[in-house]
C-alpha positions as protocol buffer text, in pm:
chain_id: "A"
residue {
  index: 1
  type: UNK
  ca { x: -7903 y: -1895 z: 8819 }
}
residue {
  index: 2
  type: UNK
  ca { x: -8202 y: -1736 z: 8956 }
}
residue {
  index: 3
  type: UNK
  ca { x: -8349 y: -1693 z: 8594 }
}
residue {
  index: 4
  type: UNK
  ca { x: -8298 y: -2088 z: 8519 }
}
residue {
  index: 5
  type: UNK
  ca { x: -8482 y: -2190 z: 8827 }
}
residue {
  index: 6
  type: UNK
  ca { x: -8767 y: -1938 z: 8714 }
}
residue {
  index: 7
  type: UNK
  ca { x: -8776 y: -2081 z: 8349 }
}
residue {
  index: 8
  type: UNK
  ca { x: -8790 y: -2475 z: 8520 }
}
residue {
  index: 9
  type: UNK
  ca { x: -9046 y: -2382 z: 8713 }
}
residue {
  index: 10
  type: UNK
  ca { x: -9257 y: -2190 z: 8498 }
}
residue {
  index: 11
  type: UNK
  ca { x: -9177 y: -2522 z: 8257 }
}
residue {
  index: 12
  type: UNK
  ca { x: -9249 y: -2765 z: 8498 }
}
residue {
  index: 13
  type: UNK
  ca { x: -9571 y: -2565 z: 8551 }
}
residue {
  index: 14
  type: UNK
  ca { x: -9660 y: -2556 z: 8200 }
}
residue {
  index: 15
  type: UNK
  ca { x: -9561 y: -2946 z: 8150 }
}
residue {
  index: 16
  type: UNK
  ca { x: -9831 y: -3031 z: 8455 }
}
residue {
  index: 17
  type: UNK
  ca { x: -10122 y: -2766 z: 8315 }
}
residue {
  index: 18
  type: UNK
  ca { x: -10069 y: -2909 z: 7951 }
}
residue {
  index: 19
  type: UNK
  ca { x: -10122 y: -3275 z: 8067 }
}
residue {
  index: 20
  type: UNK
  ca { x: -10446 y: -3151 z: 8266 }
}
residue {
  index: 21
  type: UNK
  ca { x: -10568 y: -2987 z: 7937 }
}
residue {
  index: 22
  type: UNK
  ca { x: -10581 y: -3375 z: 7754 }
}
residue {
  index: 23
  type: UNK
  ca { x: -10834 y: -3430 z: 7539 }
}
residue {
  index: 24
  type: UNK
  ca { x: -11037 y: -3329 z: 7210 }
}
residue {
  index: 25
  type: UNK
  ca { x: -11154 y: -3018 z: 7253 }
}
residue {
  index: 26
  type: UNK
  ca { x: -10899 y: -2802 z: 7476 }
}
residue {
  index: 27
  type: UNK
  ca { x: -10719 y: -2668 z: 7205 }
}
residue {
  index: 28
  type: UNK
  ca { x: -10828 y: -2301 z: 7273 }
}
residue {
  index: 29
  type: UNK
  ca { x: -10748 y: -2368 z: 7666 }
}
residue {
  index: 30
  type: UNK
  ca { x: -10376 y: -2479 z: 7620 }
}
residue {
  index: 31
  type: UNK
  ca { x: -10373 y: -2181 z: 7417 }
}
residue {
  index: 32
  type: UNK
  ca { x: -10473 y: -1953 z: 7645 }
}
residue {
  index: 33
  type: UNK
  ca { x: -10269 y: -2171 z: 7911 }
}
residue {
  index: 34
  type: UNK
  ca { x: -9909 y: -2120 z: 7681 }
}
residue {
  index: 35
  type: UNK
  ca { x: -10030 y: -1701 z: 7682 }
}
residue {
  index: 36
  type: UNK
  ca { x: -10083 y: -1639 z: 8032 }
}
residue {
  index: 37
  type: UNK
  ca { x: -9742 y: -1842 z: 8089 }
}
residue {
  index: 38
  type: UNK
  ca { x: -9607 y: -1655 z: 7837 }
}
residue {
  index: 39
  type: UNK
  ca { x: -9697 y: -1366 z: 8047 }
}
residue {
  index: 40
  type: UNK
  ca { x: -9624 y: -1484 z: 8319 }
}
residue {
  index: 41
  type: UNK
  ca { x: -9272 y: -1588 z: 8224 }
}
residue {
  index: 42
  type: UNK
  ca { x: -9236 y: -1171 z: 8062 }
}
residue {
  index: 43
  type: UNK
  ca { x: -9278 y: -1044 z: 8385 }
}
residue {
  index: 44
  type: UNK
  ca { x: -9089 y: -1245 z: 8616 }
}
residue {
  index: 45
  type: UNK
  ca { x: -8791 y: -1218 z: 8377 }
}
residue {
  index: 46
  type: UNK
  ca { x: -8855 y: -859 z: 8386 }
}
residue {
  index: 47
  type: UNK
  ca { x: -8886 y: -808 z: 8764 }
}
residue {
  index: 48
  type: UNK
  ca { x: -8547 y: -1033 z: 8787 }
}
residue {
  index: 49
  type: UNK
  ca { x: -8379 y: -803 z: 8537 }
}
residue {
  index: 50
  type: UNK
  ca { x: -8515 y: -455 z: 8668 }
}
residue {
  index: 51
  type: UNK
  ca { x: -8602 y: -414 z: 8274 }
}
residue {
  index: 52
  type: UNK
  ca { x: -8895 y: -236 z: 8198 }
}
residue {
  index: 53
  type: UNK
  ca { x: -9211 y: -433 z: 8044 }
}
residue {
  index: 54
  type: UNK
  ca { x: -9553 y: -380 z: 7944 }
}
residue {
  index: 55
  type: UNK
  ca { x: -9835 y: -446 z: 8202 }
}
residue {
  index: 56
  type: UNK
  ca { x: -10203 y: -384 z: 8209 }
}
residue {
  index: 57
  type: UNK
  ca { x: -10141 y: -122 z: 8497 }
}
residue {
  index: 58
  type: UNK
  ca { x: -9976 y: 93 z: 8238 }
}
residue {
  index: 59
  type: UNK
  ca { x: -10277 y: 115 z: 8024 }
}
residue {
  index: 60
  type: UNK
  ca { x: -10479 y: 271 z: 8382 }
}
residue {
  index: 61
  type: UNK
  ca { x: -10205 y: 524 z: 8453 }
}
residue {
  index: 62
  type: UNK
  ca { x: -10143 y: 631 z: 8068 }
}
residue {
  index: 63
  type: UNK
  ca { x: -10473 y: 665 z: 7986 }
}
residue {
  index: 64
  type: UNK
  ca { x: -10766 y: 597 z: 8230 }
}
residue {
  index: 65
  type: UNK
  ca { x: -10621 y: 817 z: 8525 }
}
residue {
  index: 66
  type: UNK
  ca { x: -10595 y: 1149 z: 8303 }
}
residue {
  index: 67
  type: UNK
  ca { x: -10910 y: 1104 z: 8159 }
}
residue {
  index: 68
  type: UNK
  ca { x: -11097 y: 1060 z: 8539 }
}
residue {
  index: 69
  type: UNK
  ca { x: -10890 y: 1348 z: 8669 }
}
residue {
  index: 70
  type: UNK
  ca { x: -11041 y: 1574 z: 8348 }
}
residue {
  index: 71
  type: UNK
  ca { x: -11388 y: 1455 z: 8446 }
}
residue {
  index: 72
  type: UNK
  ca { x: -11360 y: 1533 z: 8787 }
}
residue {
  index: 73
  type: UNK
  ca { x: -11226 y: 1873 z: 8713 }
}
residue {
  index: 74
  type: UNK
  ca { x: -11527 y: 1913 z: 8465 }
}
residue {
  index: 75
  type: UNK
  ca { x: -11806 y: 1800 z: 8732 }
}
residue {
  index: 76
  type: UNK
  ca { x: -11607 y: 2088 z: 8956 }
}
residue {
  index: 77
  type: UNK
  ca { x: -11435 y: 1885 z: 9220 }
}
C-alpha cells in the first residue's frame, strides 16, 4: 500500500510539473523533469524496500574518499 501511495504521488507530481512545462520549447526540461522523477521514484522505492540502489554518495565513498585519504598520507598528515 505504502508503495502505491508513493507511485500516485510521485504521478500526481509529475502530471502538475508536466503541465507547468507547456509550451514550444521545453522539451529538454520535461526531460530532465521525467529523469529526476525517475530518480526520485528509484530511491524512494528503494528506501521502502530496504533494497540496495545506486546514489551519487556511492561514487564519494568508492572513489573520492580513498583517493583524499592517499593524498593526505602523501602530504604527511
Amino acid at each position: 500500500m505504502k508503495i502505491a501511495i508513493t507511485l500516485l504521488l510521485y504521478a500526481l507530481a509529475y502530471g502538475w510539473g508536466w503541465r507547468k512545462l507547456s509550451g514550444e520549447g521545453h522539451r529538454w526540461r520535461r526531460l530532465l523533469l521525467g529523469c529526476i522523477m525517475g530518480y526520485g521514484v528509484y530511491l524512494n522505492l528503494c528506501g521502502i524496500t530496504d533494497t540496495p540502489h545506486l546514489s551519487l554518495g556511492l561514487l564519494y565513498t568508492a572513489y573520492f574518499q580513498p583517493v583524499g585519504r592517499a593524498i593526505i598520507h602523501w602530504l604527511g598528515g
